[in-house]
N, C-alpha and C positions, 0 to 999 in steps of 0.2 A: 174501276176502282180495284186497287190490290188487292189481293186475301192477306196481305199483311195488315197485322193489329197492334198497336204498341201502345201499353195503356201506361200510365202515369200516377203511382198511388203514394198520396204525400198527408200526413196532418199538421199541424199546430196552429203558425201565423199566418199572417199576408208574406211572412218574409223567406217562408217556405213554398210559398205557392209560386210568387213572382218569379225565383228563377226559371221553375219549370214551365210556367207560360212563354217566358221568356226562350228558353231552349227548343219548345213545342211550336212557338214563330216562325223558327229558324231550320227546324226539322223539315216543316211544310214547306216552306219557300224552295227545300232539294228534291222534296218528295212529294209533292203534291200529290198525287193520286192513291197516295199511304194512307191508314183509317190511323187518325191519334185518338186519344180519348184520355183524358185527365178527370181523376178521383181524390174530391178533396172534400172538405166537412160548406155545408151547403151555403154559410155566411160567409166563405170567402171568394167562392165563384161569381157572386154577383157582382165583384166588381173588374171583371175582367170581362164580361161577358160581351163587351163589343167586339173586343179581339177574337173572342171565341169566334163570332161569324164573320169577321173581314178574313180569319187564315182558316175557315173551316176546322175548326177543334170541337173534337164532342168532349161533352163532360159529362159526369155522375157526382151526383150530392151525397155527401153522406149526411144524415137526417140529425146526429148526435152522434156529439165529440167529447170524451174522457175530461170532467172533471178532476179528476183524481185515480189512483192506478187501482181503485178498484173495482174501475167503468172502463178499461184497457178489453176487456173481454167483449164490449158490447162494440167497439171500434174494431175489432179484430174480425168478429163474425161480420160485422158490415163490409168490410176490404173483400173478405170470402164470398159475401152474396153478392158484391158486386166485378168478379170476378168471373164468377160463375154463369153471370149476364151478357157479358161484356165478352166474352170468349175473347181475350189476346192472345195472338201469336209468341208476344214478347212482351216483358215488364222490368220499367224501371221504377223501383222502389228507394226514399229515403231512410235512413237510419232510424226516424222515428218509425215506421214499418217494415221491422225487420219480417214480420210475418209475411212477407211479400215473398221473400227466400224458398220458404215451406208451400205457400199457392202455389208458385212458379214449380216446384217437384210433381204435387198430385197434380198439376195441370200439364206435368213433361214439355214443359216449355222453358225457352233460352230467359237468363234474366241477367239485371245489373243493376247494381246499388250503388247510391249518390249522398253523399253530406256536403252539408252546406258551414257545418262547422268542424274546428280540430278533436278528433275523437279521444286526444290524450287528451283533454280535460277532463273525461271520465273514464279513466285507465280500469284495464283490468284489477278486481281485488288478489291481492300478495297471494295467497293460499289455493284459488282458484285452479292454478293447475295441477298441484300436487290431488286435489280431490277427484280433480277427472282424471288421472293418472291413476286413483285408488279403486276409482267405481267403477271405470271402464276400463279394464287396461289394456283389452283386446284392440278397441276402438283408436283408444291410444296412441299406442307402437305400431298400429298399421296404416292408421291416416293421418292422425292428426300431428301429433312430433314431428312430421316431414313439414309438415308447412306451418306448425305451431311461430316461427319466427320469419313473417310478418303478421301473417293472418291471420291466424285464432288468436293470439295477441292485442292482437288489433280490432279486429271489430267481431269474428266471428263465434268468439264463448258465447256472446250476448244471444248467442242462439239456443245454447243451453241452459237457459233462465225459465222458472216454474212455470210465467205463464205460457210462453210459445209451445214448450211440451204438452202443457193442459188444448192449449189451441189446435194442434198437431192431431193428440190423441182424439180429442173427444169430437171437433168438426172436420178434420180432414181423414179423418180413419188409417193416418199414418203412426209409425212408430213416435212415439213421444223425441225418441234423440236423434239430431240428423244422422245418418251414416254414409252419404255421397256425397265428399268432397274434388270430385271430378267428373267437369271441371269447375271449377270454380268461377262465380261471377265476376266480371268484371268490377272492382271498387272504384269510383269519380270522385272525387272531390272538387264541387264547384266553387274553387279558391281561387286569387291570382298565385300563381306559382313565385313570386318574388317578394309577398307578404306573409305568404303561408307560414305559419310558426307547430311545427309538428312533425311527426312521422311519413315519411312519403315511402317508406318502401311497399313494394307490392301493390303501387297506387296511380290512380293516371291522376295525374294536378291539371284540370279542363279548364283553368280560368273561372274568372267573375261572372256571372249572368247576368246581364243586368235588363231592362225592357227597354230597347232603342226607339221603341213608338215613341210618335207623339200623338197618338192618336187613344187620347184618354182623357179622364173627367178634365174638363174644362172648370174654372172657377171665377168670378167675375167679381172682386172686393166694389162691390157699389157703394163704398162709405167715402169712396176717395178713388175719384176718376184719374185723379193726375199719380196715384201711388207707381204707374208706370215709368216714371220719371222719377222717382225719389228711390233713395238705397233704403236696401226690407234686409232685416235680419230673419232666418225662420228660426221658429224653434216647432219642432218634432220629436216625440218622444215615442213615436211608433206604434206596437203591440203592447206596450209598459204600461195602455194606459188602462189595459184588461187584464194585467196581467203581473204586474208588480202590487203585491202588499203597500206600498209606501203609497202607489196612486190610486189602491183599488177599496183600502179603509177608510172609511169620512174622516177620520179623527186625525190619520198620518195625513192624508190627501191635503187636509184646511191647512195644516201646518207648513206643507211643503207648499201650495197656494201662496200663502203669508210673505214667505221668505221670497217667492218668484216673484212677488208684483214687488216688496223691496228691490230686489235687481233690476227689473226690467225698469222701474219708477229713477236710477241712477242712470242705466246706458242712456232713459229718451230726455233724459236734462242733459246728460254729459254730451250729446248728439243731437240738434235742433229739428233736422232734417228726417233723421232717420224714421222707419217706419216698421213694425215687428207683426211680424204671421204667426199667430201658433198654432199649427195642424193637430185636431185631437181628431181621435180615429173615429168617435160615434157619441153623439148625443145623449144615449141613455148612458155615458158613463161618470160617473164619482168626478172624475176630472173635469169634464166639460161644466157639467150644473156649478161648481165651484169657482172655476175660471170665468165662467161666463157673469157671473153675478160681482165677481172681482172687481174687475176690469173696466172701468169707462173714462178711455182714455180716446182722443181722433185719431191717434196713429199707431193703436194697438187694434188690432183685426185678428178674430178665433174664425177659425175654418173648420167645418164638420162637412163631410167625412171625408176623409182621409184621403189625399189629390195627388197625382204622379211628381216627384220632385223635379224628374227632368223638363214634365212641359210648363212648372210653373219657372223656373229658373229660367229656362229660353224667352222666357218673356217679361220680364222683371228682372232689375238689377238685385241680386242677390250678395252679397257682400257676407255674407258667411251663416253658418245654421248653425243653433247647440240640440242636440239630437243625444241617445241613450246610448250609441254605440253598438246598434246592432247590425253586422256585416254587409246588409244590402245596402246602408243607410251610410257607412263608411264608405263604401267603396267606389258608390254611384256619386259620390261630391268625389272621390280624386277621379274618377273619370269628369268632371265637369268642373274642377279646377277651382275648390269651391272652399275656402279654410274651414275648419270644423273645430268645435268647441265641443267634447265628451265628456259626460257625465253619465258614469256606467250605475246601470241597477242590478245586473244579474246576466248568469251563465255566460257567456264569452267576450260580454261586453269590455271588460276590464282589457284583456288581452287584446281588444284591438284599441281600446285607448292609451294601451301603454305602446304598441307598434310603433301606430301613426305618430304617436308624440313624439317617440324616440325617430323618425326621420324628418320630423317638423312639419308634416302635413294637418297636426291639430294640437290643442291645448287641451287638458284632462280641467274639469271646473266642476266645482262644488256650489250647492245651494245656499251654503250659511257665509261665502265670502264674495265679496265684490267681481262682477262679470267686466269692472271697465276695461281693466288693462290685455284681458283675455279680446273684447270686444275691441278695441285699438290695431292688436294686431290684426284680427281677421280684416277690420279695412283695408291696413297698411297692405297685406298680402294682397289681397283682392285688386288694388290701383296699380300694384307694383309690377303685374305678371310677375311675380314671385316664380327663380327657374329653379327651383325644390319641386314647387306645384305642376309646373310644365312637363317637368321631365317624368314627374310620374303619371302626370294623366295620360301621358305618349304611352308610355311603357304599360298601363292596365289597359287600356285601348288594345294597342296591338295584343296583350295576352288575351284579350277575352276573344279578341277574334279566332287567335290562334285555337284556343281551347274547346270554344262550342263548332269548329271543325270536327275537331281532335273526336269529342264527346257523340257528336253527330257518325261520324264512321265508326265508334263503338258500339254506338244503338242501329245502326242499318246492317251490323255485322252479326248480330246475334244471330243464331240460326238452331 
C-alpha cells in the first residue's frame, strides 16, 4: 500500500457526494494501491456503500450536518477531527468546505478545491475589496492584488468570512487570516466545459462526473411485471424533497400534491399505454406520506429510496423525466439521451433549465399548467433519435472522459 493519502471532504446532497464517488472509482481503477478515503455527513454514505468495497474506498461519517449557519461551526470541527484521524497526504475539498484550505495549511499538506456549481451565482459582495484593501493593506499590495483577478475574486475572499477565521483561530491555533497564497490550490470545476455558463479563468473545467456503474440499488416495480415493455415517464425531484420549502411544508407540500396528480391524472388519459415512476428520495419525508396516499392509480408506481437513473433507464424504456434541475440530474439524461422536462426550485436550478432549453435538450414546466404538450415532445424526441440529443450525449461523453483524466493527474500531482 502507498503512504499516499488522498481524503475527500464534501457536505450537503447526494448530488454532492456522487461526483466524488464517482471520481474516487476512477482514481482507484489508476491507482489502486493509493489509500482514498471520502468524508461525508453519515446519511449519505449508506447509499454508495457497495461501491465503497467493490473499488476499495474508505469513508468517515460525519455524525451531524448544519441545519442552518449557526451549526457550520459543529461541521467545521468534525472536518478537523476527522482530519486529524485520517492523516492525509493530500486533500480535495468542495466549496461548501472551504475550511478544507485552512486543515490542508496546519496539516502542510498539498490540497485542491472542486465545485460542482458556477461560483458567479454568488459573486463576490461590491464593497468587499475596498475593505480588505482598508484593514489589511500590507496583505493587500503584497499578495493578494497580484492574483486578486481571477481568484480572490472568484472564490478566495470566501475565506475571509467570520466563521473560517473563528475556525482558524480558535481550533487550528492559526492566524485568523490566510497569509500564504503560494502556491495556490488547484480550483476543478466538475462541469462539462461546453455547458458551463461562468467564469473559467484561473480554472481547470474537468467535465461532468457522473457514476458509470451499474452496479447499484436494483429496484423491482412488482405491481406490473410487463412495465418493462411499456414506456415509463420518471419523475424525480431529487434532494428538493428535503430540502425545498415548497416540498418540505405539509400545507405548500398538499398543494403542490394536488396540482401533480392533476397533471400526471391528464398525461395517463392523454397516453394509454404509458406508465410514471416517481423517485422520492426517503420515506419519512412530507412528500412521500403525501404522494403515497394520493395516488392509486395501476400505472403510477412511487419508489423510496432514491435508485441510480442510469441502471434503471438501461432497463426500462424511459421516454423522458421531469426532474428539479439539479446538475447531476441534467447532465446524466444528456449523457443517456434522455429529454428532460425542468421544473426549477432553487440555487442553480433555473440556470440549467434555461441552458438545456435554450439548445433544446429540455422544456422548463410549471405545476399549475398542462404537462401534455411538454409530455408529446419528450416522446416524439425519445422515437425520433432526435440529432440535438445525439450530438450532445457524444459530446458530454467524450468531455467527462476527458476531464476526470484531466482531474485525476491534478490529484496524483499534488505533492
Amino acid at each position: 500500500m502507498s503512504k499516499n493519502h488522498l481524503v475527500l471532504l464534501t457536505l450537503g446532497s447526494r448530488g454532492d457526494l456522487q461526483p466524488l464517488v464517482a471520481l474516487a472509482i476512477e482514481y482507484k481503477k489508476k491507482f489502486i494501491k493509493e489509500r482514498l478515503t471520502i468524508v461525508a455527513p453519515r446519511q449519505l454514505h449508506c447509499i454508495y456503500q457497495h461501491l465503497y468495497d467493490l473499488y476499495n474506498i474508505d469513508f468517515y461519517s460525519l455524525a451531524q450536518q448544519a441545519k442552518s449557519n449557526s451549526e457550520r461551526w459543529i461541521e467545521m470541527k468534525q472536518m478537523w477531527e476527522a482530519c486529524q484521524l485520517l492523516k492525509p497526504t493530500k486533500l480535495l475539498y468542495t466549496t461548501f468546505v472551504l475550511e478544507g484550505w485552512s486543515i490542508a495549511e496546519k496539516l502542510k499538506i498539498s490540497s485542491a478545491v472542486v465545485s460542482f456549481f458556477s461560483l458567479d451565482l454568488y459573486p463576490i459582495p461590491d464593497d468587499f475589496e475596498s475593505e480588505l484593501k482598508e484593514t489589511f493593506p500590507e496583505l493587500y499590495y503584497n499578495q493578494l492584488k497580484s492574483i486578486w483577478h481571477p481568484h480572490v475574486q472568484h472564490w478566495i475572499w470566501r475565506l475571509f468570512l467570520e466563521d473560517i477565521g473563528e475556525f482558524r483561530e480558535s481550533l487550528l491555533d492559526l492566524d485568523p487570516i490566510p497569509t500564504c497564497f503560494n502556491p495556490l490550490p488547484p480550483f476543478i470545476y466538475a462541469l462539462d466545459p461546453d455547458l458551463f455558463q461562468g467564469n473559467q479563468a484561473g480554472t481547470n473545467i474537468c467535465g461532468f462526473w457522473p457514476l458509470l456503474e451499474r452496479a447499484d440499488i436494483e429496484y423491482q416495480l412488482n405491481q406490473d411485471d410487463n412495465i418493462h415493455q411499456k414506456p415509463v415517464l420518471l419523475i424525480n425531484f431529487g434532494s428538493m424533497d428535503t430540502l425545498s420549502p415548497i416540498l418540505c411544508n405539509p400545507d405548500d407540500c398538499q398543494t403542490f400534491v394536488k396540482q401533480s396528480k392533476q397533471r400526471i391524472a391528464e398525461i395517463l388519459c392523454h397516453n394509454s399505454l404509458l406508465n410514471i415512476v416517481w423517485i422520492i428520495s426517503d420515506s419519512n419525508t412530507v412528500l412521500y406520506r403525501l404522494v403515497k396516499a394520493a395516488f392509486n392509480h395501476s400505472r403510477m408506481h412511487i419508489i423510496h429510496p432514491a435508485i441510480n437513473h442510469r441502471s434503471f433507464i438501461q432497463n426500462h424504456d424511459v421516454v423522458g423525466i421531469i426532474h428539479h434541475g439539479g446538475m447531476n440530474t441534467c447532465l446524466t439524461m444528456v449523457q443517456l439521451g434522455i429529454p428532460q422536462a425542468i421544473m426549477p426550485f432553487m440555487f442553480d436550478q433555473n440556470t440549467w433549465a434555461t441552458k438545456l432549453a435554450s439548445i433544446s435538450l429540455s422544456k422548463t414546466i410549471t405545476i399549475n399548467k398542462s404537462w401534455i404538450e411538454t409530455f408529446d415532445w419528450m416522446l416524439q424526441s425519445s422515437r425520433s433519435k432526435n440529432s440535438t440529443h445525439l450530438y450532445w450525449q457524444n459530446k458530454v461523453i467524450e468531455n467527462t472522459r476527458k476531464g476526470l483524466d484531466n482531474a485525476i493527474e491534478i490529484l496524483f500531482n499534488l505533492c
